[in-house]
VOVEX-245773 format. One record per atom (N, C-alpha, C): x, y, z; residue in one letter. Coordinates in steps of 0.05 Angstrom, whole numbers, plus 5000, padded with zeros to 4 digits. Atoms other than C-alpha are relative to their C-alpha. Example, Ala and Ser with C-alpha at 12.3 -4.5 7.8 and 13.67 -1.06 7.14 Angstrom:
<recs>
501849765000A
524649105156A
501850245000A
498449764999S
527349795143S
498550225014S
</recs>
This chain:
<recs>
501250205018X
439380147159X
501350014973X
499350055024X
442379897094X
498050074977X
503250065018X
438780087029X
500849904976X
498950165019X
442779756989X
501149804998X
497150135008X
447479226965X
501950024981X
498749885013X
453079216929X
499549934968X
501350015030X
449578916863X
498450134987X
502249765002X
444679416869X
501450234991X
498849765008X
447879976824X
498150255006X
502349784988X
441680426830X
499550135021X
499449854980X
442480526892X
502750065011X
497149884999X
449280716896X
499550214992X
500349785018X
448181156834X
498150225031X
501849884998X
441581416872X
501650165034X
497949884975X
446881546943X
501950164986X
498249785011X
452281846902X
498450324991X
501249825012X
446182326867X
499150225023X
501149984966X
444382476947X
501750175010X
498149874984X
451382686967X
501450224973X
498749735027X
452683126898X
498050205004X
502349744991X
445883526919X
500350075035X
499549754971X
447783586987X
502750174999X
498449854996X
454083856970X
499050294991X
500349725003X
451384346923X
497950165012X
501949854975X
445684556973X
502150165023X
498149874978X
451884697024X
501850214985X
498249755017X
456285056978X
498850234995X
502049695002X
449885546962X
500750085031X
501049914974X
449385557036X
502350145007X
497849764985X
457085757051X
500150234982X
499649775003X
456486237002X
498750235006X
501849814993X
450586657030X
500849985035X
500249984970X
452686497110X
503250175002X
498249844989X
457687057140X
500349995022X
500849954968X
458787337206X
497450255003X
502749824989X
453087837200X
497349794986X
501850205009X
448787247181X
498950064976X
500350125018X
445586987124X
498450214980X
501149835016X
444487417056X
500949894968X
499850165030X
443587186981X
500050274976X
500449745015X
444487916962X
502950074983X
496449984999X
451487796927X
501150224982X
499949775017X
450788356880X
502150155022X
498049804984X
453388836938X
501849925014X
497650154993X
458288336964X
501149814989X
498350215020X
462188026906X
502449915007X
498049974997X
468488206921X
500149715033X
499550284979X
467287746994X
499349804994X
501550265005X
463287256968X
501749844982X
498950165028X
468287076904X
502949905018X
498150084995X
474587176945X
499749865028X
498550134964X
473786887015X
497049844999X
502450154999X
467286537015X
499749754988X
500750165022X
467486166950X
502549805000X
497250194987X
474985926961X
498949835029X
499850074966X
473085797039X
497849754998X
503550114996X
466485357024X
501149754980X
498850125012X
470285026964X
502349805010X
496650054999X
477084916996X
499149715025X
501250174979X
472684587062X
498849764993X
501150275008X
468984147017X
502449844987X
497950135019X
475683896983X
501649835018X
498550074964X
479783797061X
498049795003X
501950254986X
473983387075X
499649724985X
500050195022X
473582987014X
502849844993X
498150174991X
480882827024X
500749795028X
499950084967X
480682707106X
498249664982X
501350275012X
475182147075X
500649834987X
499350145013X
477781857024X
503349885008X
496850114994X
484781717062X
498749865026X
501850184973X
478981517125X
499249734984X
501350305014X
476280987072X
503349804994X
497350065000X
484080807046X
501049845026X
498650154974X
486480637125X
498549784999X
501850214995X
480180267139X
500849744988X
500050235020X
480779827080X
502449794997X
498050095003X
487679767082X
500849775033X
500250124984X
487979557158X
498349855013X
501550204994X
482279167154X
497550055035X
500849984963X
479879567225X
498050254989X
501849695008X
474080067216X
500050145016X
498949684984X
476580557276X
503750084987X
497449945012X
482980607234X
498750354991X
500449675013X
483381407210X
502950084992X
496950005022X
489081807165X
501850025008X
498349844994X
492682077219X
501349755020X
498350214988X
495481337239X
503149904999X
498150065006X
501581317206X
501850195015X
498049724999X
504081937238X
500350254989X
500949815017X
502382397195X
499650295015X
500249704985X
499282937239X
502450035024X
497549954980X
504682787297X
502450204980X
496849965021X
509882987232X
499550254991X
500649785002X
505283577212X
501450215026X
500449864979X
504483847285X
503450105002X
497849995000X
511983807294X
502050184978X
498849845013X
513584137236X
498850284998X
501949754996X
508184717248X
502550125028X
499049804978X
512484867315X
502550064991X
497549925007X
519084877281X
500550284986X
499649665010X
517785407238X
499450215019X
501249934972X
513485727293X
502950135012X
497649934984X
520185727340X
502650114985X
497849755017X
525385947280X
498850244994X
500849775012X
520286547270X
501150175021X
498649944972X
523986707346X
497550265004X
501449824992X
520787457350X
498250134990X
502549985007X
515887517306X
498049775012X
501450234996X
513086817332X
498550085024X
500349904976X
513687187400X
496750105002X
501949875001X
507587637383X
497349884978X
502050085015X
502687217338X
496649975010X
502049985004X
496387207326X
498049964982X
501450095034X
490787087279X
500050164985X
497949925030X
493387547234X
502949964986X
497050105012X
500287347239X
500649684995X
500250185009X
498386687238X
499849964969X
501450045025X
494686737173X
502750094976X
497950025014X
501087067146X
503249835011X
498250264994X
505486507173X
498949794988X
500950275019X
501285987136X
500350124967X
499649985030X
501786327070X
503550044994X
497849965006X
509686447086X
501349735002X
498650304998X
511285647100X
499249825019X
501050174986X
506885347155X
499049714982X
501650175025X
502985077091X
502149784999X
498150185004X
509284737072X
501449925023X
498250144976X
512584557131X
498149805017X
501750214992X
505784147155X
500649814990X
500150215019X
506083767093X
502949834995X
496650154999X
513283587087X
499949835029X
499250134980X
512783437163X
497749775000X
501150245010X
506682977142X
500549734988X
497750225025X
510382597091X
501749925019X
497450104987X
516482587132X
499449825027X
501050174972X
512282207192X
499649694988X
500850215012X
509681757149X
502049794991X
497950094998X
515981597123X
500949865017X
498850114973X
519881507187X
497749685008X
501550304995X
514080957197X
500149774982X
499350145018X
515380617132X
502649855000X
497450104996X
521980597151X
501149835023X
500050234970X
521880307220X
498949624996X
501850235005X
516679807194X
500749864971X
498350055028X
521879667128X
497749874981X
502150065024X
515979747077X
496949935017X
502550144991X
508679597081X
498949655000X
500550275009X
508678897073X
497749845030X
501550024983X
506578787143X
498150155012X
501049744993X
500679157170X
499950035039X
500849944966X
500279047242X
503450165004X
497349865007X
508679227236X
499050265003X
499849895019X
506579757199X
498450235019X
501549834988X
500380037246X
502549965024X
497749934974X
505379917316X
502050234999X
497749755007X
510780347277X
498550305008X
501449794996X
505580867266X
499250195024X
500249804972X
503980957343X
502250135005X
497249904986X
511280997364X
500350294986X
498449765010X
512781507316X
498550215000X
501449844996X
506881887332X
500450135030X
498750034974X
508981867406X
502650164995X
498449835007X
515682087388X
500050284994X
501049805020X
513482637333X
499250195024X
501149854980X
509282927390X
501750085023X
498150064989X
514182907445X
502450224996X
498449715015X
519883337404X
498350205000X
501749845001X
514083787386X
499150235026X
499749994985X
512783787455X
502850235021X
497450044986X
520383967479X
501550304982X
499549695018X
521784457420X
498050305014X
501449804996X
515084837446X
501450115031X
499049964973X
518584817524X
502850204986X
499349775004X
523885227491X
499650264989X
501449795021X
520385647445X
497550075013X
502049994991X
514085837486X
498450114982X
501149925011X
512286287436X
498849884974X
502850205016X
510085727388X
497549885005X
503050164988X
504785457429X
497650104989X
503349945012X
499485907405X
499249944976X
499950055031X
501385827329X
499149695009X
500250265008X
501185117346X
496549875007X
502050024986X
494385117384X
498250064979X
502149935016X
490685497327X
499949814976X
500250185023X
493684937279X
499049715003X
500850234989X
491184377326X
497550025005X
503049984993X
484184647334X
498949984966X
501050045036X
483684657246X
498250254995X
501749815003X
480385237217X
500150004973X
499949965042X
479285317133X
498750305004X
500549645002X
478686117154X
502850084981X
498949835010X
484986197117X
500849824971X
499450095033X
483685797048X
499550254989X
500149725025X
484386196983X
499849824980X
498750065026X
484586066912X
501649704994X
496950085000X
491385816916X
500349745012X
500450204981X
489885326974X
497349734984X
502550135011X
482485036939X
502549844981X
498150045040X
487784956865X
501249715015X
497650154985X
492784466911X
498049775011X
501650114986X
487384206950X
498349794971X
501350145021X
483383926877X
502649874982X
496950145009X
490583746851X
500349785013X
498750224986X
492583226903X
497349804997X
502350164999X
484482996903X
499649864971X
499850125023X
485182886836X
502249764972X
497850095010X
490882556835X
500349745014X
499350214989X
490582126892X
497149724996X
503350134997X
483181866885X
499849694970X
500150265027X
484281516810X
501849805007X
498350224996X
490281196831X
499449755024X
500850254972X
487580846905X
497549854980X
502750195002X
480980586862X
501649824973X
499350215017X
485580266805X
500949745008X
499050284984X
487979786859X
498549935021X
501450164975X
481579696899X
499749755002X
501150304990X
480279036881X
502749865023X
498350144980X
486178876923X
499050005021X
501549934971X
482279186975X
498549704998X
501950255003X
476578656959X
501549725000X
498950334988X
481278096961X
500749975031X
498950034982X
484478327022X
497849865024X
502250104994X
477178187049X
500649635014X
499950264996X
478677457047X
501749915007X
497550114994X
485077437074X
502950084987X
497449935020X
491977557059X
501449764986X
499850255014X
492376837034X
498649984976X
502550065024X
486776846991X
501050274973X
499149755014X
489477526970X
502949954977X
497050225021X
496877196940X
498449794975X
500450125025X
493476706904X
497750014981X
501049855016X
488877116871X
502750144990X
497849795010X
495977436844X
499750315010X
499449684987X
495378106888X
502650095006X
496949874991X
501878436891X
500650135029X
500449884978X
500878606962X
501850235016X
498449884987X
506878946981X
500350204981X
500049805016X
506479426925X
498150215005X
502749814998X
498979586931X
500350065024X
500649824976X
499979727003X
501550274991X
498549754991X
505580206995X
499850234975X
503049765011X
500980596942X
497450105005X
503549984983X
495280546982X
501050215029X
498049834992X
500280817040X
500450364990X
500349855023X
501981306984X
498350245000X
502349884997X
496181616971X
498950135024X
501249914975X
493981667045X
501950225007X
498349854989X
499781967065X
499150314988X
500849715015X
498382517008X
498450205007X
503949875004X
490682657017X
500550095034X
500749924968X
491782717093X
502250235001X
497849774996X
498683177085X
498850234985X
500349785014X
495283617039X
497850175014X
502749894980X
488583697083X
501050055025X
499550004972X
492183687145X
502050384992X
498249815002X
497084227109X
497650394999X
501649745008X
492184797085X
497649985025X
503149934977X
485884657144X
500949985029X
500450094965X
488984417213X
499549714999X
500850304994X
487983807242X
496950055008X
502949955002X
480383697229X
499549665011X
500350214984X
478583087281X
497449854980X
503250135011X
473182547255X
499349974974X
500950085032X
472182657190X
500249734982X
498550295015X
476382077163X
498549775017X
501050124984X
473881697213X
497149844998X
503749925002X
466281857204X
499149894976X
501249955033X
464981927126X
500049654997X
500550305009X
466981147110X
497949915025X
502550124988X
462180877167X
497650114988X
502050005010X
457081287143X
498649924969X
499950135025X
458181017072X
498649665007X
499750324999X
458580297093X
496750105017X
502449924986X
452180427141X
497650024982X
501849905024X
447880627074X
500149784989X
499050325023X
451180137021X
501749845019X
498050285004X
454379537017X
501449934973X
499050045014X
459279626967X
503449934990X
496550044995X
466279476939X
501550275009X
498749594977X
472279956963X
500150214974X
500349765012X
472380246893X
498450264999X
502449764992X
465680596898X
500450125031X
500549844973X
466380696972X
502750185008X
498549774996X
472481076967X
499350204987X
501249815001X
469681536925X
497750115008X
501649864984X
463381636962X
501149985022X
498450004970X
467881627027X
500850304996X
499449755015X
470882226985X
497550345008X
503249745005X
463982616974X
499350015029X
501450074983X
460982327042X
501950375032X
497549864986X
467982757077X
499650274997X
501249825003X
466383297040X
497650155002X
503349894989X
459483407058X
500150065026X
500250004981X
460783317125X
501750205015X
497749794985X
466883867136X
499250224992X
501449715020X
462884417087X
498550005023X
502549864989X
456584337129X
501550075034X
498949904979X
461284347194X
501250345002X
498349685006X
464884987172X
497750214998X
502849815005X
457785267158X
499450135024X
501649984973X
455585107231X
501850185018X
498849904994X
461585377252X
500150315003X
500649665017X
460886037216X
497450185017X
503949794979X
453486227246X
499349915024X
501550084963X
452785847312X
500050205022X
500849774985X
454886387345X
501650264996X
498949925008X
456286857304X
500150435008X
497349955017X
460087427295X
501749845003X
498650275001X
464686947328X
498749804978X
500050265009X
467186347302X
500949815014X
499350274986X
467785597325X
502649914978X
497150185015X
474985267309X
499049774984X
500150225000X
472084737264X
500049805009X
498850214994X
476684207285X
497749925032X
501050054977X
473284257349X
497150004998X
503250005012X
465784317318X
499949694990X
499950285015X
467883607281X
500549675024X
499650174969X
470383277351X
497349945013X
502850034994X
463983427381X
498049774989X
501750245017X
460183147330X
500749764992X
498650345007X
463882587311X
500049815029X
500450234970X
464582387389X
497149814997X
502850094995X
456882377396X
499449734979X
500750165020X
456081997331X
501349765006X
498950274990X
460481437352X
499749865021X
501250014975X
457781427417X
497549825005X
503750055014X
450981407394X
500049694986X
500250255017X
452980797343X
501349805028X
497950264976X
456980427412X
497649975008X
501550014986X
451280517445X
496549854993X
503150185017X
445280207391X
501449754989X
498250235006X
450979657376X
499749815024X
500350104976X
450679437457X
497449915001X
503149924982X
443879587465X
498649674983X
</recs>
């Protein structure tokens, strides 16, 4: 049910005030939930709580807040609300570049594990996702010579995701011993943010978020057409391939430091639009917050469901995200 519209600032404000207290309710929460379950005693555990907790709870709400705000970005941009970030190629270009390093690590790669994982992402997985993010994205920009067209533009996107995967694929048939590295980066986990990762992670969010809402009203024209959009003077072929831009960023940087984290992007703008009815400026930044609420309190559930284990995220977010879309196919029919 809607509880708003989009002239109704109050309730925007009063949704935005909604998803800034659920974050910081979740952020208390990841910092008191462990694997020996839940304690607010941080006096005798600073040292975990400051370094791996406070990064990990932080870094999850930031991944998510990008996955969203590049889930609100596609949408808007392709006009399709099952659009999500990882259309351009992006994660095919990550994944691909996760096994390359993977297979040049030859005999250390041989023996990995989630400790050698964890020091394989701080030695260049990090960067070799994100470059191979960018570089997918690319290759689709380039097939599809600019954004000008979007259907172009989404077709490019499959092929080269198809492809991307494929090599990925063909590299791992020689290299066997990348498969597992590649498996723990396809399931997504924010077990090995830090610091360092959160810093990068609020850098790109803060970088990419002002720039997509200085050109939403394009979004709002695009609304009415790409006719109506020209003679309103929209520069269309610019604002896509900043809008592009941006996506590409927010999803290479979240895809680079967490895994591929399913749904999120996907999820957060429906549940925005679902609430309000507003333009894309506001709804990319609560698409933003909405993302981040939704990958913190996943990473939570993850953490204690059954814990000492832990659940892969990525695969905690699939779950839920299935059902939820499921659930809306299914009161949409009905």
């Amino acid at each position: 049910m809607r509880v708003a519209s989009g002239r109704d600032g109050g309730a925007t404000l009063r949704f935005a005030l909604l998803l800034t207290a659920a974050s910081a309710a979740l952020l208390l929460a990841g910092l008191a939930a462990g694997s020996d379950g839940w304690s607010l005693a941080w006096a005798d555990e600073w040292m975990l709580v400051s370094e791996i907790r406070a990064p990990r709870s932080i870094g999850a709400w930031l991944a998510g807040a990008l996955l969203g705000f590049a889930g609100a970005v596609a949408q808007g941009l392709f006009r399709n609300p099952l659009a999500d970030p990882y259309l351009l190629g992006s994660a095919a270009g990550a994944g691909l570049g996760v096994v390359l390093v993977l297979a040049a690590g030859g005999a250390a790669g041989a023996s990995i594990g989630l400790a050698a994982a964890g020091a394989l992402l701080q030695a260049g997985l990090v960067g070799a996702a994100f470059a191979g993010a960018l570089c997918g994205v690319g290759l689709t920009l380039l097939l599809a010579r600019g954004a000008a067209r979007p259907m172009s533009l989404l077709l490019c996107g499959v092929v080269v995701g198809v492809l991307l995967t494929a090599l990925s694929d063909l590299v791992m048939l020689a290299s066997p011993e990348a498969m597992r590295g590649k498996q723990i980066f396809l399931l997504g986990s924010t077990g090995f943010l830090g610091w360092t990762s959160t810093a990068v992670l609020a850098a790109v969010l803060a970088t990419v978020l002002p720039a997509a809402m200085r050109v939403s009203r394009a979004l709002d024209a695009l609304v009415l057409g790409e006719a109506s959009a020209r003679s309103l003077g929209v520069p269309l072929p610019q604002v896509r391939l900043l809008l592009v831009g941006t996506m590409a960023m927010a999803t290479g940087a979240a895809v680079a430091q967490a895994g591929l984290i399913a749904f999120v992007g996907l999820v957060a703008p429906h549940l925005v639009r679902r609430c309000l009815s507003v333009a894309h400026g506001p709804q990319l930044a609560l698409s933003a917050m909405a993302g981040g609420v939704l990958l913190l309190a996943s990473d939570i559930a993850a953490r204690t469901l059954v814990a000492p284990q832990e659940l892969p995220v990525g695969v905690l977010t699939a779950v839920l995200g299935g059902i939820y879309l499921l659930a809306l196919l299914h009161r949409r029919q009905a």
